[in-house]
N, C-alpha and C positions, 0 to 999 in steps of 0.2 A: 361441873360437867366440862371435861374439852372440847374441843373447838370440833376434832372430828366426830364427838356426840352430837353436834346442833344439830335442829332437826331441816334448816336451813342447807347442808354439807351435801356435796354430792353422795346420790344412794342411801342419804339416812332414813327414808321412809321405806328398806328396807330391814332397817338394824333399830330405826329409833324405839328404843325400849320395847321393840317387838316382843322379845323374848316375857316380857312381864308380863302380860297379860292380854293373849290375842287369843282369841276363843269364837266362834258361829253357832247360832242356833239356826237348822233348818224347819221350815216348813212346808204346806203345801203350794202347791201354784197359782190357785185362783187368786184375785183379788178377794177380799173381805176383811172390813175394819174388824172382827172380833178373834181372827185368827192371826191381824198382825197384832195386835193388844196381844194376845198369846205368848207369841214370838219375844215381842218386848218385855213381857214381865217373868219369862223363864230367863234372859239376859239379866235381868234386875234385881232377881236372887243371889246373883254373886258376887254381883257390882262390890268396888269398897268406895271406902266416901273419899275420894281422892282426885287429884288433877288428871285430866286426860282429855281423849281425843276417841268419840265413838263415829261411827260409819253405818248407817241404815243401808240396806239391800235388799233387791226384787228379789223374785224366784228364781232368777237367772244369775244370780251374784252382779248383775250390775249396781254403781251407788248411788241412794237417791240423796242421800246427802250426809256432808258432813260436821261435826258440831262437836264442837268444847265445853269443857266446863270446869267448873273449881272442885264442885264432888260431881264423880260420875253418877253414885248416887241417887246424890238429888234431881242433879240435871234430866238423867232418862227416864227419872220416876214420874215427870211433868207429864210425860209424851201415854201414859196410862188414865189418866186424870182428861177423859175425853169432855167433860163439859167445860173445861178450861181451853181447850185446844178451838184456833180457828180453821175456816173450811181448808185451809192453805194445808195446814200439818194434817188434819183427818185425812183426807186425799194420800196425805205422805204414807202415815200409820198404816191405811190401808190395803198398802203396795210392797210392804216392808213383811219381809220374810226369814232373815237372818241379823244380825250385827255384829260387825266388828269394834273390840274394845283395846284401846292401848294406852295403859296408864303414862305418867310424866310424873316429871320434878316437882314441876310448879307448873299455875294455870300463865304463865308466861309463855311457857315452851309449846303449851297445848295450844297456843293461838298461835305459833310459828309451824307449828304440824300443821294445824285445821287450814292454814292459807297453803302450805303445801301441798297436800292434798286434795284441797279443793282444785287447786291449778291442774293435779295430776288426773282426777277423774270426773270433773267439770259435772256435778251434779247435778238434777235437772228442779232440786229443790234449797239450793244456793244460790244467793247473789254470786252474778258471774264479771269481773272486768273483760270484756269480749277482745279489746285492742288492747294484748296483753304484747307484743313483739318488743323486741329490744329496743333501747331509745341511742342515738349516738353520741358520741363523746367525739372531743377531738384528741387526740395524743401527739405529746410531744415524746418523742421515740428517744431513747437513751444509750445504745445498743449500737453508736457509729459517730466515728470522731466530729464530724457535720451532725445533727442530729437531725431529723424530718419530722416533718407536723404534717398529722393527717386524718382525716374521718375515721373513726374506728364502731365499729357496732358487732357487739357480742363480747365474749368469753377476754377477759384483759389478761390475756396471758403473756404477753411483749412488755418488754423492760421499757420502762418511760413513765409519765408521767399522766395521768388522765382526768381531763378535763370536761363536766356534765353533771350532768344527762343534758342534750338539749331535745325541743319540744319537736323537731321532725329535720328530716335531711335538708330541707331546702335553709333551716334557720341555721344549722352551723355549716353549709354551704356557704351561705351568704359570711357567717364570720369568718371562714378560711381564707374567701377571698380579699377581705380586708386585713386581716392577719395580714397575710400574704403582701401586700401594698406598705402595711405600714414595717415588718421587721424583714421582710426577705428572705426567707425561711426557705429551703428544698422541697421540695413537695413528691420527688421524683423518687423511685424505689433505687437500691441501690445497686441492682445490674446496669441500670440507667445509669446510674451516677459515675460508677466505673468504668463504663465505656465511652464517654464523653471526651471528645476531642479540642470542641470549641463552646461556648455556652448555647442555651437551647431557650427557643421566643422566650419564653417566661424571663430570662434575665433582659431582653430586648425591650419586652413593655415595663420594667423595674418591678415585676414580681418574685423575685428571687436574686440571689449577688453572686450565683454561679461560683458555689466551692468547688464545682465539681473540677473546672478550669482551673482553680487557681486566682480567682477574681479575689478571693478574699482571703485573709489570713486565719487560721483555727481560731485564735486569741479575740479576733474580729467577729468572727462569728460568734464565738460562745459570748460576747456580749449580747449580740441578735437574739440568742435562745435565753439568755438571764433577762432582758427586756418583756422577752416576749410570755417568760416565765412570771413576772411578775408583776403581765399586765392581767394575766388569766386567773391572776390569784387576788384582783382586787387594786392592785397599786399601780393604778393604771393614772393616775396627779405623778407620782413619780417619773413617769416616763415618760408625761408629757411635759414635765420643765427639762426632763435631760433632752429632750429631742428642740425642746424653744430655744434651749441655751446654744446647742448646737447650730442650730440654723441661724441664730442671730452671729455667732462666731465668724461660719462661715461669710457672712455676709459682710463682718468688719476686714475679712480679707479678700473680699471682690472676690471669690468663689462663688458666682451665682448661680453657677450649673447646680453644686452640691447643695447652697440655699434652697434652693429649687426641689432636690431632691428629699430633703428633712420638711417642706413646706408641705407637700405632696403628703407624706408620709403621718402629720400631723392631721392632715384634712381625714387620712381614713383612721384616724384615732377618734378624730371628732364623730366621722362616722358611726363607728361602732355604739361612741356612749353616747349618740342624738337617736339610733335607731332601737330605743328600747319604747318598748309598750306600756310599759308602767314607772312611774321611779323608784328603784331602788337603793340610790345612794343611801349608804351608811346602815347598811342592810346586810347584817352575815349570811353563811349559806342558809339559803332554807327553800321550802318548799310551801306553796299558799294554797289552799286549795278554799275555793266555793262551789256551795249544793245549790240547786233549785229542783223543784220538782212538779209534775203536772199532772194529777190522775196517776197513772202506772207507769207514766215515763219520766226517771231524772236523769240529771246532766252536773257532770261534777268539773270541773275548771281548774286545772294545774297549772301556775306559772312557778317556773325554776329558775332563780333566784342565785347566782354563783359569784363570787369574786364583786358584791356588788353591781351586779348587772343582770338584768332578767334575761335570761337564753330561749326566753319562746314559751308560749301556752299548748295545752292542747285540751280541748274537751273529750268526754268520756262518758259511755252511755251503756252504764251496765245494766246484764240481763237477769230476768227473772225476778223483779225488783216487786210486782203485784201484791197488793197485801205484806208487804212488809214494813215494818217499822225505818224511818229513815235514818235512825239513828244506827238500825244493824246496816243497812244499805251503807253507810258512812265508814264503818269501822269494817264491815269484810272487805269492802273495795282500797282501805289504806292498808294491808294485810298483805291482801296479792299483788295490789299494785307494788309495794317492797319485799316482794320477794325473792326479785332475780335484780333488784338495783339497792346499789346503798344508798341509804338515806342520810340526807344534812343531819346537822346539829340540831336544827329549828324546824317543825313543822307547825302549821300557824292553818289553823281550821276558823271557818264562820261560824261555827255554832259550837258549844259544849257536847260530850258526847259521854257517856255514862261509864264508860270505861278509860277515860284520855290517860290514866295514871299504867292501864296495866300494857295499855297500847307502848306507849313512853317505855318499860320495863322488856317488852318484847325487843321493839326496834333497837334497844339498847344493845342487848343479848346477841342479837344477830351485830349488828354493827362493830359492837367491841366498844365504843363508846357513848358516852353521855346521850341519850336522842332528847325533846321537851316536845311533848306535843301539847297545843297552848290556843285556847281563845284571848288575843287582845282585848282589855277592854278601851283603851286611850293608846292616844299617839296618832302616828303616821301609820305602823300595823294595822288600825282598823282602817285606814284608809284604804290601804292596799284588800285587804280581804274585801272589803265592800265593793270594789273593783272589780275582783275574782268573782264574787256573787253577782254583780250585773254581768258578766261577760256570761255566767253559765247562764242565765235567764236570757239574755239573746240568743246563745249557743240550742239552749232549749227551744225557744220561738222557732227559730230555723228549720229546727229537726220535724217541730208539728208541723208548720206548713210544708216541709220537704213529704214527709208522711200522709198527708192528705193528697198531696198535686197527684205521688205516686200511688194509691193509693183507688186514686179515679182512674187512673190511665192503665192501673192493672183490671180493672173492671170493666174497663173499654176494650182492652185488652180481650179478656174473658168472651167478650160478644159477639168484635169482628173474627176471631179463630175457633170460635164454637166451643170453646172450652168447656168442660164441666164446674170446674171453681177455679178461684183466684191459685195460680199454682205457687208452693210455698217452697221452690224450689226447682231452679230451672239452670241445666247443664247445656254449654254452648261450645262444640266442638270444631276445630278447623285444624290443617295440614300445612306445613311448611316446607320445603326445600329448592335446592338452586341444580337445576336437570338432574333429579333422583340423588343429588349428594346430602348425608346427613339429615336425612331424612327425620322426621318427626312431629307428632302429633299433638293440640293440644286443647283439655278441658277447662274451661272458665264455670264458675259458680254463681247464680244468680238469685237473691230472693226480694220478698215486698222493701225489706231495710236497706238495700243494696249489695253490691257484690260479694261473694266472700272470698277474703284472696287466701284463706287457711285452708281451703278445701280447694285450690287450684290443681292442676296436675299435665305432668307432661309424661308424653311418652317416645319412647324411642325406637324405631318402628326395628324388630329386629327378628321377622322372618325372612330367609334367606332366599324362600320364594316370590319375594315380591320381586316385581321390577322397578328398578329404579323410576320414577316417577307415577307412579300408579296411585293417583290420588284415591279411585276407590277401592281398590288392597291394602293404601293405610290408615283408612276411614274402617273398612270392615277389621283387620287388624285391634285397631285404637277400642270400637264398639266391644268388641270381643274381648280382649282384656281386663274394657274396665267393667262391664257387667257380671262377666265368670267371676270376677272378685266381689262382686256385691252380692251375688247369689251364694258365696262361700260366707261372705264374714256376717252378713243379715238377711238371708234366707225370708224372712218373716216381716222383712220389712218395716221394721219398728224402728229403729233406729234412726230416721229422717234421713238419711243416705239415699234414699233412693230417690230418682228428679220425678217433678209430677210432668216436667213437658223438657222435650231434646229440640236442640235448635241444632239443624247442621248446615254450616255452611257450602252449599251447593244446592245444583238442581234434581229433575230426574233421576241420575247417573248417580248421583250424592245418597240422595234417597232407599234410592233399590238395594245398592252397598249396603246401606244400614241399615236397612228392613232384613237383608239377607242371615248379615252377621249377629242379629239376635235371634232371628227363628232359630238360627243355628246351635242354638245354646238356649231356645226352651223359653225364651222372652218373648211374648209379643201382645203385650199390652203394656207397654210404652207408648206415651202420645208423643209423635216427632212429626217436625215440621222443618221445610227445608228452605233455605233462602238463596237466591240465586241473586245475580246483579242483572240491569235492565239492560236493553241497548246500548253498545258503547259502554257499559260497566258504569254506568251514570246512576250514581246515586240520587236514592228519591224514586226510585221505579225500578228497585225491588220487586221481583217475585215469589209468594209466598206457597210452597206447595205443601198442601193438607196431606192428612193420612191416607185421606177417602181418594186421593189422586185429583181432586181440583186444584185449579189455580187463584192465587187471589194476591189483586195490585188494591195498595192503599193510596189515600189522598194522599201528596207530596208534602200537607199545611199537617198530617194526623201527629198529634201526639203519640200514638202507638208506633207509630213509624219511626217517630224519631230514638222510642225506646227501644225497639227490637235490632235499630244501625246502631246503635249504641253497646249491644248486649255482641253482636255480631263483631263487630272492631274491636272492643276488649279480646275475644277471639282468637282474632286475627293480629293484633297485637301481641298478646300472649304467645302464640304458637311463632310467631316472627322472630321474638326474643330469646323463644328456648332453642332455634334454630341457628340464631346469633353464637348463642354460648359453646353452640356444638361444633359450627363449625369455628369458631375461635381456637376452640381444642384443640381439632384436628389438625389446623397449620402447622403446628408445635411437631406433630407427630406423626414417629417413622414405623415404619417396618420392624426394626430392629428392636422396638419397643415392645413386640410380641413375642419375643424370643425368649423361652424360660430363662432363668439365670443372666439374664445380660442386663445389670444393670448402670447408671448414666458414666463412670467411669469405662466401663468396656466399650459403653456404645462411642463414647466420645475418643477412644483412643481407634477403634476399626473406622470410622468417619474420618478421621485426619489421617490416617495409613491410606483408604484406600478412597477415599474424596468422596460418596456417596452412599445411598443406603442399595441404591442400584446394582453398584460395583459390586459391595459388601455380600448381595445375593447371588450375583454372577461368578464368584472368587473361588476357584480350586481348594480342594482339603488343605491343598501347601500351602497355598497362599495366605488361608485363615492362618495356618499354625504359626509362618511368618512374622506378623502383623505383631508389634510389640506391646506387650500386656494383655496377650491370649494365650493362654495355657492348651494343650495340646487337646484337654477336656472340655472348654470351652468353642475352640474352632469346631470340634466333633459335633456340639450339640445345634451352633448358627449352621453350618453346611447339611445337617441334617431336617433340622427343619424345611430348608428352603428347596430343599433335594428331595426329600423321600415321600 
């Protein structure tokens, strides 16, 4: 198979063996186990006994889930065989009204599909990894005779070198900054760099040796990026005897500035390999993972493991895990969780897991090399895994007791705002802008687990009627967008998309807006509640206005209070940030930017002709034609724009 067959490749779960054998039985609507048994065993008459990738479906063609097998066969012939089945898959069987069938190569490929897939239509009867987002890497950029090192998260399409995964921003934060201290590295983009006159702070506290100036020589530096290269790659003893040697040098020549400077430089060496969480010396790449689990809730424990040096843990709390065997809980969450990062050499699990050989052949496939996925029995390895296992078993602790505290305080919750039940899903909306500029609005996501930041959302307020600062014009606005889309894309409200309570940030005036702009649009059995600030805008005396038009002030000591300033500030946080970015934008940005055809070559030659974007609107037909590197078609179409 090549490389653009894997089922891994951009768009192959359009192409992946599609053509072999993709095929739908429909049926009718209702729920009922004997009509999806139906459905399944008219699918099953044509089955071959071969590798693939089948896909169960409601009456609606949504998927309830996805699954592999070595014969397809065999595998869906299970799902007939109701006295074998537990309540988990009857419930599935039930609901299931069509299938989709896509044969494979081999049962390797089929489990690179089924985790693609599953990431793609997030079934509501597979183990799901919920905190699926990019992880960051740092790069050292290759692409400029200076090279720069820099955080990098997502798609590695920039020439250089890349260095990860690490366990969250703040952990290769923290190395950059040491990096930074110990090799001198640029950090700076290179419009920066280029326009540099004199060196900039970062060379002033000795975080960078200022190529940009001329502080350093190329030859100099690219020993700084060979250093720095080959401390990220593990031979980090190396560079710490060339940098002893060095400082001991200078020191025999009474240079005790520069002693000074390699002494410094060695501390944040020390740094880096004193600030690790486990030991990993003499440790190739790999990745550790430990399980715990508790009732229906597990916690899986990832430490990444690179150049000798552990780069950060993070726990991991996937869903739909209920009635499932732990062993699949193990094996689909290592699936998706590599499906959008390469995997080390070495994955090094706590427990055996029934498939570790066909796992190993998958991540290989995708990788392009060798992958071992391995329980240690002896050594220093079982040390470190045992590690990983106590760290998810606190990580776990944490999560129940987090789950209970919240848990009361949504039930409290429930009682002081009359609720009808624990809402499983609460939207928190608020406004931004600086006197009507850049106006925009934003939704935060909230449920019993905590926030969801994949279902956040901003908007940008773009009726042309509103007036600039009209906070409830872009509260009704915001309301009315994003419900006209919820009444298009789930009408039926099944989809969990809809909130069971709206919190808006405001009073009266906030309220009425938003009670307006969903009558308006056919809504009005939405529970909202609105939050105003107290005198003086002093938080802790909050007011909370009901639907029914009361008011209601909570104790300053309530837990519930401190939830709902909390649900509010996210908020207002949120809508602060997307208003940040906007107007960041806009500084950038002219006039001239709206002009069909004019792009940054034109605009930048009429700016330097005629000094502004001002001028450039005010400027005669001749004067455009003039202007050097405007073609007589071009001046036509700026003069008529700003003219006609």
């Amino acid at each position: 198979m090549s490389k653009a067959d894997r089922p891994d490749q951009p768009n192959a779960d359009s192409r992946f063996n599609e053509e072999k054998a993709t095929y739908a039985v429909r049926g009718a609507e209702a729920p009922d186990l004997e009509t999806g048994m139906a459905a399944i065993r008219e699918t099953l008459n044509t089955l071959p006994a071969r590798p693939g990738v089948y896909r169960m479906q409601d009456s609606r063609g949504d998927v309830l889930y996805v699954g592999k097998a070595k014969s397809l066969k065999n595998r869906v012939g299970s799902y007939v065989q109701m006295a074998r089945l537990p309540q988990r898959l009857l419930r599935m069987v039930a609901q299931t009204r069509s299938m989709t069938i896509v044969t494979t190569g081999s049962e390797a490929e089929a489990l690179l599909l089924e985790a693609q897939l599953i990431k793609k239509f997030r079934p509501a009867y597979n183990v799901l990894l919920r905190d699926d987002k990019s992880f960051p890497f740092i790069l050292l950029r290759e692409d400029h005779d200076f090279p720069r090192i820099q955080k990098h998260r997502g798609a590695q399409r920039v020439k250089g070198k890349y260095f990860g995964p690490f366990a969250s921003a703040g952990s290769v934060n923290q190395t950059l900054n040491a990096l930074q201290k110990l090799f001198l590295l640029r950090s700076c983009t290179d419009s920066f760099f280029n326009n540099r006159s004199r060196p900039c702070l970062l060379y002033q506290i000795k975080r960078c040796s200022a190529p940009c100036v001329d502080r350093i020589g190329k030859q100099e530096y690219a020993e700084l990026v060979e250093d720095s290269r080959n401390f990220l790659t593990g031979k980090s003893t190396e560079v710490q005897q060339k940098l002893g040697a060095q400082m001991e040098k200078a020191a025999d020549d009474l240079d005790f500035e520069m002693a000074a400077l390699y002494r410094d430089r060695l501390k944040a060496l020390t740094f880096i390999q004193g600030n690790q969480a486990i030991n990993a010396a003499g440790l190739p790449d790999a990745d550790i993972f430990g399980l715990a689990a508790k009732g229906s809730t597990v916690c899986i424990q990832a430490f990444f493991i690179r150049g000798g040096q552990n780069w950060g843990h993070r726990s991991f709390f996937p869903a739909h895990t209920t009635n499932v065997e732990i062993e699949e809980v193990f094996s689909s969450f290592l699936m998706q969780f590599y499906d959008r990062m390469p995997p080390p050499k070495l994955v090094l699990l706590d427990r055996e897991l029934p498939d570790d050989d066909l796992l190993a052949e998958a991540l290989s496939t995708k990788a392009e090399y060798k992958v071992s996925v391995s329980k240690p029995q002896r050594g220093d390895r079982v040390k470190l895994l045992k590690q990983a296992s106590r760290n998810a078993e606190e990580a776990l602790d944490r999560r129940l007791a987090e789950s209970s505290t919240q848990a009361k305080i949504m039930r409290e919750m429930v009682d002081l705002l009359e609720l009808d039940a624990v809402p499983d899903r609460i939207e928190i909306y608020d406004n931004s802008h600086i006197q009507g500029t850049n106006m925009v609005g934003g939704m935060v996501v909230a449920g019993p687990e905590g926030f969801r930041k994949s279902a956040y959302r901003k908007f940008n307020i773009k009726n042309p009627d509103t007036a600039p600062g009209d906070d409830f014009a872009m509260m009704r606005e915001v309301l009315e967008r994003r419900f006209a889309r919820a009444q298009k894309e789930d009408p039926d409200r099944e989809k969990g998309e809809w909130p069971d309570l709206v919190l808006i940030d405001g009073g009266k005036g906030q309220m009425s807006a938003a009670r307006d702009a969903l009558a308006e649009i056919g809504v009005e059995d939405v529970l909202m509640i609105g939050v105003s600030k107290g005198p003086d805008r002093n938080a802790g005396r909050e007011t909370f206005h009901l639907a029914d038009g009361r008011e209601l002030n909570l104790p300053m000591n309530s837990p519930v209070l401190f939830y709902l300033q909390r649900l509010r500030d996210e908020a207002h946080r949120f809508a602060i940030g997307a208003h940040r970015t906007k107007r960041a934008k806009s500084i950038g940005h002219s006039s001239l930017d709206d002009v069909p055809g004019i792009g940054p070559a034109r605009k930048r030659a009429m700016l330097l002709h005629f000094g502004t974007a001002a001028a450039v609107k005010n400027a005669s037909l001749e004067d455009l034609q003039g202007a050097p590197g405007v073609s007589a078609t071009v001046a036509q179409k700026v003069y008529d724009y700003f003219h006609v």
